[in-house]
C-alpha positions in Angstrom: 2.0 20.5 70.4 1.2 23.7 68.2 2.6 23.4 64.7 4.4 26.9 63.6 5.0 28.3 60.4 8.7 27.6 61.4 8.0 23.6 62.5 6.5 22.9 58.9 9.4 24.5 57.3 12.1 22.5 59.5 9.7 19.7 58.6 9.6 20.3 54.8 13.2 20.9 55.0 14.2 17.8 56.5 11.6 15.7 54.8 13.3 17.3 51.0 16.9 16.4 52.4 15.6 13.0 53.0 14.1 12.8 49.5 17.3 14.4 47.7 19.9 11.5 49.5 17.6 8.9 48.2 17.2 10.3 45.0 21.5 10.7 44.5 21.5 7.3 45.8 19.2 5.6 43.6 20.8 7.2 40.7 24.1 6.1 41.5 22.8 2.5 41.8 21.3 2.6 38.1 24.7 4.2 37.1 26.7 1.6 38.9 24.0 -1.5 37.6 24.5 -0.1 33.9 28.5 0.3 34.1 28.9 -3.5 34.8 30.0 -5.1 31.5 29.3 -8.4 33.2 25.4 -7.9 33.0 24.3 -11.6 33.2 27.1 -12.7 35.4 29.2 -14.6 32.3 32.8 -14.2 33.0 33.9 -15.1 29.2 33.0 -11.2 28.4 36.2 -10.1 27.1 36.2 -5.6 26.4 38.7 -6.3 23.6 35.7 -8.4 22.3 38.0 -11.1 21.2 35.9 -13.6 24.0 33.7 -16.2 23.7 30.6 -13.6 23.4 32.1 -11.8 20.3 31.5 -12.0 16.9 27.8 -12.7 15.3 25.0 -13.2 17.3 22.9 -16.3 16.7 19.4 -15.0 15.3 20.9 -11.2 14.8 20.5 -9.6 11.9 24.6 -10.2 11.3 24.5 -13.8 11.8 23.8 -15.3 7.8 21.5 -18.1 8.8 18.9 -16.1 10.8 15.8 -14.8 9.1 16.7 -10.9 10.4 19.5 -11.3 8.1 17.4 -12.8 5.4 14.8 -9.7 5.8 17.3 -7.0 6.2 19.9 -7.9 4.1 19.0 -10.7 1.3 15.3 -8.5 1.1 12.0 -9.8 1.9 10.2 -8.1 -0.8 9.7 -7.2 -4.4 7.6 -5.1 -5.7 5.2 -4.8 -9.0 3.9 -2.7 -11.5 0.2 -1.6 -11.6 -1.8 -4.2 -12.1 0.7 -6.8 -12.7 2.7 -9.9 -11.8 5.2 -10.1 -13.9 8.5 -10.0 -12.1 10.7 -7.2 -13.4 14.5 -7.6 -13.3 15.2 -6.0 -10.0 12.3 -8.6 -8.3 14.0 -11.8 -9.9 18.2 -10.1 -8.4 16.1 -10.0 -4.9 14.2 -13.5 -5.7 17.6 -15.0 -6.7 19.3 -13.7 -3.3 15.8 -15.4 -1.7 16.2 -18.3 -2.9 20.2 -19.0 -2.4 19.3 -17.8 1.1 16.5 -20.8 1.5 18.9 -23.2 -0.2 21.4 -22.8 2.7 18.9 -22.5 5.6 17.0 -25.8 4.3 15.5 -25.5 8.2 13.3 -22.9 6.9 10.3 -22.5 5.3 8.7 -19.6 3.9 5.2 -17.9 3.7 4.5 -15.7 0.4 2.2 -12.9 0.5 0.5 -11.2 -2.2 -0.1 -7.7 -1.5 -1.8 -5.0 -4.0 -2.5 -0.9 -3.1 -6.2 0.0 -2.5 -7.6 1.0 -6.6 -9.9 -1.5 -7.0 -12.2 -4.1 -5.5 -11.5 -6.0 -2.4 -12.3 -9.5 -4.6 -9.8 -8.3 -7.6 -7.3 -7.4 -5.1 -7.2 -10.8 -3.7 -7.2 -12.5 -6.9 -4.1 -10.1 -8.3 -2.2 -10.7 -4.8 -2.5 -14.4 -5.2 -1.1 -14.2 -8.8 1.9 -11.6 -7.6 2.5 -14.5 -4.5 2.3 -17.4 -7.0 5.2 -15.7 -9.5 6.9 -15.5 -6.5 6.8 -19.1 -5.6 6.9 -20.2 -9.6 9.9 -18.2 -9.6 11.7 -19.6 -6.5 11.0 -23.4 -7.3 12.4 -22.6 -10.6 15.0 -21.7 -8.7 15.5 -25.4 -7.0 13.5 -24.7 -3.5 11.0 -27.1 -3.4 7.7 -26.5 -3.5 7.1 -28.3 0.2 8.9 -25.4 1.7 6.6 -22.6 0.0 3.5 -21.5 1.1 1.2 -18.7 -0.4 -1.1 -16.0 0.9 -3.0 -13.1 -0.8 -3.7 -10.4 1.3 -5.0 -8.0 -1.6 -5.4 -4.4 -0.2 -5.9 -5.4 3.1 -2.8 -5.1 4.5 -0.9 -1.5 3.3 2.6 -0.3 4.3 1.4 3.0 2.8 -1.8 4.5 3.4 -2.2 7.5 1.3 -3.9 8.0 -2.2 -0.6 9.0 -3.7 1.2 6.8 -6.5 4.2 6.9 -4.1 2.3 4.8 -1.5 0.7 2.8 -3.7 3.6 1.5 -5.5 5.1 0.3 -1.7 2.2 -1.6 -1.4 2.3 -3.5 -4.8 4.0 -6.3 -3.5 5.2 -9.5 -2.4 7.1 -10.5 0.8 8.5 -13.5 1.9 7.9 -14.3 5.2 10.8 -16.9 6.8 9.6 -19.2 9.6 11.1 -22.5 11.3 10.3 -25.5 8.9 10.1 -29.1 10.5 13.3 -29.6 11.0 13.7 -27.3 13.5 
């Protein structure tokens, strides 16, 4: 058979009908899919969201006990002057949140890490983000968390938040942060 100008475009034609049914069709499954508030098939989703599946989410940042709350709302880190590791009074508020938090949550222990921005030597960085990690930690077990549950890092320069030779950036990474993971009783 001898394919015509006019064949192809009956061909083309029915071949672009074909592809526009499936493409309205696929659409309105993903539609219909995504409309379901019954997504994983458990029939105690109430849309008044007074069911069982209301309310805070175990390991969301709402639920108190879960370290997203702990980084997002209690605060994970403090920061330092230049070349220091003293703890000003904002750092001790955040450290005193910190450690009320760990009292609580004794199912948790935490990692400190000493950070520092990039003046300096890699070797005096290290050494000042021990000291800035070890306030940390002297400053929590003053506060009654015990010692077993701390650990302590120094990262020194090595790890920035900021990278830019700006006193704005380096004062973000002149820090500490307190890192919250499972402890043996969990």
């Amino acid at each position: 058979m001898k394919t015509t100008p006019t064949t192809n475009k009956r061909e083309r034609g029915t071949k672009m009908k074909t592809f526009q049914k499936a493409m309205i069709l696929g659409t309105g499954l993903l539609l219909a899919a995504c409309s379901s508030p019954d997504r994983f098939g458990d029939s105690t989703v109430d849309l008044n969201g007074t069911g069982a599946n209301s309310g805070v989410i175990a390991g969301s940042a709402s639920d108190p006990s879960s370290p997203a709350y702990f980084s997002q709302t209690v605060g994970d880190r403090v920061l330092f002057p230049v070349d220091q590791h003293t703890l000003t009074s904002t750092a001790q508020q955040t450290l005193n949140g910190q450690a009320q938090w760990l009292l609580r949550n004794t199912d948790y222990d935490a990692l400190i890490e000493g950070h520092a921005d990039e003046q300096g030597t890699r070797e005096y960085n290290l050494a000042l983000g021990a000291r800035r990690a070890n306030s940390v930690q002297e400053y929590l077990i003053s506060q009654g968390v015990p010692s077993t549950r701390l650990k302590v890092i120094s990262y020194g320069k090595e790890r920035p938040i900021e990278i830019c030779s700006e006193e704005s950036c380096y004062a973000q990474n002149r820090r500490s942060v307190t890192v919250i993971s499972a402890g043996a009783g969990v």
